[in-house]
C-alpha positions, 0 to 999 in steps of 0.5 A, a space after each residue: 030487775 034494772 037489767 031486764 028493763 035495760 035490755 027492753 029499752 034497747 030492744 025497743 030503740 033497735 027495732 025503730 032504728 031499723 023501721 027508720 033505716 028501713 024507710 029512708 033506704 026505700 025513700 032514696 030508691 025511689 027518689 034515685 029512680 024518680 031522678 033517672 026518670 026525670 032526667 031521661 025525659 029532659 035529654 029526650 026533649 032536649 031537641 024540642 028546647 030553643 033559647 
């Protein structure tokens, strides 16, 4: 009985492990493509800046 309900709880912490494993590895796809975005836009207009 204590068993059955250990292996419950475990299952449980397992399956949110992954969702949240599963949401910060596409977080930090996306935040990665939206750097090289960024960062090839300002070497573009890197001839345009004067200071």
């Amino acid at each position: 009985m204590n068993n059955e309900k250990t292996y419950k709880t475990m299952a449980n912490v397992g399956a949110g492990d992954l969702a949240i494993g599963i949401i910060v590895l596409v977080t930090g796809i996306v935040t990665g493509i939206l750097m090289i975005i960024n960062g090839a836009r300002l070497l573009k207009g890197k001839s345009d800046l004067m200071f």
